[in-house]
C-alpha positions, 0 to 999 in steps of 0.5 A, a space after each residue: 529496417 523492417 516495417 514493425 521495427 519502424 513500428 517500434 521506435 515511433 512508439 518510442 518516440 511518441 512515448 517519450 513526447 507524452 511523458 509525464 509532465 509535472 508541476 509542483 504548487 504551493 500557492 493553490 492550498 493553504 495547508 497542503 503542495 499541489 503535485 499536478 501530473 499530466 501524462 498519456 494514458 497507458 496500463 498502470 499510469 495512475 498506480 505508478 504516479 500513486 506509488 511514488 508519491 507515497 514511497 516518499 512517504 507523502 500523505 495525499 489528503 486530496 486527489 482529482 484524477 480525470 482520463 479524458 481519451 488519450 491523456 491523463 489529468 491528475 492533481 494531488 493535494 500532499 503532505 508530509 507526515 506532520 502535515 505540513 507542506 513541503 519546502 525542502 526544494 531539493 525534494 520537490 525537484 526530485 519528486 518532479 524528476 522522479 514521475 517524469 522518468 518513472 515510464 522508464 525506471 521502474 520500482 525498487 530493485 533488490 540486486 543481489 539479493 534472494 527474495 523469499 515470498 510466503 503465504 501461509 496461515 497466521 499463529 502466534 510465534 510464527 514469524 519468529 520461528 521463520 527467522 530462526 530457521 532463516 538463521 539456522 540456515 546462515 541467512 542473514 534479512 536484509 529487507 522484509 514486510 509481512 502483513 496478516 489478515 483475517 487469519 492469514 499471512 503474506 510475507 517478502 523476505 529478502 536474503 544474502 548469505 550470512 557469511 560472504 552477503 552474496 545470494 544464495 541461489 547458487 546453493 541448490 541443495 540449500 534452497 531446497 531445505 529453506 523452501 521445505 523448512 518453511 513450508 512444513 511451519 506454514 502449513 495450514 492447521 485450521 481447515 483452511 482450503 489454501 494451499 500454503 505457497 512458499 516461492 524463491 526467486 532471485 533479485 527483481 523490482 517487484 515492489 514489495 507492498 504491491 506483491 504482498 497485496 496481490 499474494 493476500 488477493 491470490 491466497 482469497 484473505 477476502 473471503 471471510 465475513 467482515 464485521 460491518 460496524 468496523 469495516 470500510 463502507 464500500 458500495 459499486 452502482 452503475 452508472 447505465 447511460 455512462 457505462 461507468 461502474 460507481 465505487 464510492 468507499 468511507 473508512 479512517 483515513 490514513 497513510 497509503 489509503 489511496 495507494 491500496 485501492 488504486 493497486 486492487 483497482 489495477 491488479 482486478 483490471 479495472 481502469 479508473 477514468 474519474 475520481 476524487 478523493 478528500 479527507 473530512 478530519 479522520 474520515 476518507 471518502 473515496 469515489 472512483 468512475 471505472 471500467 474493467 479491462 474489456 470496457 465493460 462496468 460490473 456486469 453481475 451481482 456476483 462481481 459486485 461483491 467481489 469487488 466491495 469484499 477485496 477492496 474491503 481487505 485491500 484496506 483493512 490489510 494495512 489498517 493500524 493493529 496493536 502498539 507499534 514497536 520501533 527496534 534501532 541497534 546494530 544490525 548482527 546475525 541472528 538479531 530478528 531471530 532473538 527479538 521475535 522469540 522474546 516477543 513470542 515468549 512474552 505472547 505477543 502477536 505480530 500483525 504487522 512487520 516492517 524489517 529494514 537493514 542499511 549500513 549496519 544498522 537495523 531498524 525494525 518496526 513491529 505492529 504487536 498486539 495479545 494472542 487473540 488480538 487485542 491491546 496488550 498490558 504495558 506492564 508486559 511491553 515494560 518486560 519486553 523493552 528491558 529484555 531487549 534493551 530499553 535504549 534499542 526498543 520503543 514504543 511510538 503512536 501508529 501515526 501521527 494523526 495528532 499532528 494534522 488535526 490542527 491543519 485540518 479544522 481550519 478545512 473540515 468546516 468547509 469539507 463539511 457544507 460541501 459533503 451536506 451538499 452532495 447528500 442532498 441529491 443521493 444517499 450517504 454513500 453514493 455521491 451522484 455524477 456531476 457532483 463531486 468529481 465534475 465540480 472538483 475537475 471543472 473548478 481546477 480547470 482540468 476540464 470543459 465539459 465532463 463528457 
């Protein structure tokens, strides 16, 4: 055996040894399960740990993360979505399993599927116009999500032949006339200096979410103004003696909030040593200690703003627009093309799509909202439920806020006295280092000494 072969397998070895190991608590908090992970430190770690939890759909109210050399020491403070916590042992058994072995099985994959990805410039009516070419074209959507921002829309389709439910790649001519039938409905009308992208590929385990952000990052959504009495409040300061980059960000809390800034964080190359993340009722308040790849903080103005400005988009993209839209019936050839057209004649707007199918049933939710964006009359969603059936459509609050507000007065009150402390020192923003993250790290007993 070579000397790199035996190279490889100690590499294997000490990686199994290192794998994550997970503790799962529900004595610590009163309103919320502690998920403790430790784990050796390698590119993505954070960002995998962050990804399962909210695939599962958990809401990570609180998070202290510490990298100290070669190890990892993350707490997560989690829910489900009515914020209680979890008692269901068989899905805390398999939460543990899951982040233990997630070095080794990666995302979500789409075997059998061909994957449709689309980047394009947003108008009324267009996703309902890519559905009826996707149906005149025999392809039938088994899963999708399609996220619009600041004029723009990224979209992941995955799709079998309506007729036989294999992929379709082995139809070259037939994936030529999809990819130019929906480029030339993409097709920028506005000025816009992007190119329109459609792309075809086969099967994989990209993980939707993260794929749709980093195709809104590589079609430059975050280049227009925000409006800054409604945007998240982000600031980056260095930290010169540490050499660690300060991101602090406040903006509503919600469902995945952490997963999107972790995920820009990732796909930007910056590394996140420290952090600590906590919800005061409604209100997130985000502080990240960072490096770029090359060990480096922020080292230009320039940088700076890129950055506030993506991880502004990065949370704005998934921010709540418009009435939610549920749509439950049994799944049949050409049933998104139909619902879209009657929300497209009635002009409805969709801002956000979640598109899932599984043993024949559809379930389908849609985030819809006027032409230009704003509430829509419910005298005109009452014509587009009856249109499409009462009994298949629904109307449903965006998120159960409500459900955790009288969980978390019993902690805002205390979130509070500490907030008013660490302002004492810094501005509203900033939270000074040895404040926030230290103590949080220290009283957890994850550390000894920060540094």
């Amino acid at each position: 055996m070579e000397l790199s072969d035996c190279s490889n397998e100690y590499e294997k070895l000490v990686v199994r040894m290192n794998m994550p190991r997970v503790v799962i608590d529900n004595g610590v908090c009163p309103n919320s399960t502690v998920v403790k992970i430790d784990s050796a430190r390698s590119p993505g770690i954070l960002l995998e740990s962050v990804q399962l939890l909210t695939d599962m759909n958990l809401w990570i109210r609180k998070a202290y993360i510490s990298s100290d050399g070669k190890w990892n020491m993350d707490v997560f403070h989690v829910s489900d979505l009515n914020g209680n916590k979890l008692t269901d042992e068989n899905l805390i058994r398999y939460i543990e399993k899951s982040i233990e072995t997630s070095h080794y099985c990666k995302s979500e994959g789409y075997t059998g599927l061909t994957a449709l990805e689309l980047t394009g410039t947003d108008r009324v009516g267009l996703l309902s116009e890519v559905f009826a070419v996707l149906a005149d074209l025999h392809c039938d959507v088994v899963e999708a999500k399609a996220w619009t921002h600041n004029g723009r829309i990224a979209s992941m389709i995955y799709v079998r032949d309506g007729s036989s439910g294999t992929p379709i790649d082995g139809d070259y001519d037939r994936v030529q006339r999809i990819e130019g039938q929906l480029r030339n409905l993409l097709k920028a009308d506005d000025g816009y200096q992007n190119n329109t992208r459609t792309c075809v590929t086969y099967g994989g385990n990209t993980h939707m979410e993260r794929r749709l952000h980093q195709r809104m990052f590589m079609d430059r959504d975050y280049e227009k103004k925000f409006d800054s009495e409604t945007s998240p409040v982000v600031s980056v300061q260095n930290l010169v003696k540490r050499g660690y980059s300060v991101v602090n960000l406040q903006c509503k809390d919600r469902m995945k909030l952490l997963f999107d800034v972790v995920c820009t964080l990732t796909d930007m190359a910056y590394i996140v040593f420290h952090a600590a993340i906590r919800t005061v009722g409604e209100t997130a308040f985000l502080e990240f200690y960072v490096r770029h790849s090359d060990g480096n903080p922020v080292n230009s103005e320039p940088e700076r703003q890129r950055l506030i400005q993506c991880l502004q988009a990065a949370i704005e993209r998934r921010t709540v627009k418009g009435v939610r839209l549920e749509l439950c019936t049994t799944d049949r050839h050409g049933l998104l093309a139909e619902v879209t057209r009657i929300l497209r004649e009635n002009g409805l707007n969709i801002a956000r799509a979640e598109i899932s199918t599984e043993e024949g049933i559809a379930r389908n939710v849609f985030y819809v909202t006027d032409a230009n964006g704003n509430l829509i009359d419910p005298e005109i969603i009452k014509s587009v439920r009856e249109k499409i059936g009462i009994d298949d459509i629904s109307v449903k609050e965006p998120f159960p806020l409500s459900c955790r507000e009288a969980v978390e007065k019993e902690e805002q009150k205390q979130e509070q006295q500490q907030d008013h402390q660490a302002r004492i020192g810094g501005g509203a923003v900033l939270v000074s280092l040895g404040s926030l993250v230290m103590r949080n790290l220290y009283q957890l007993g994850l550390i000894k000494s920060y540094f």
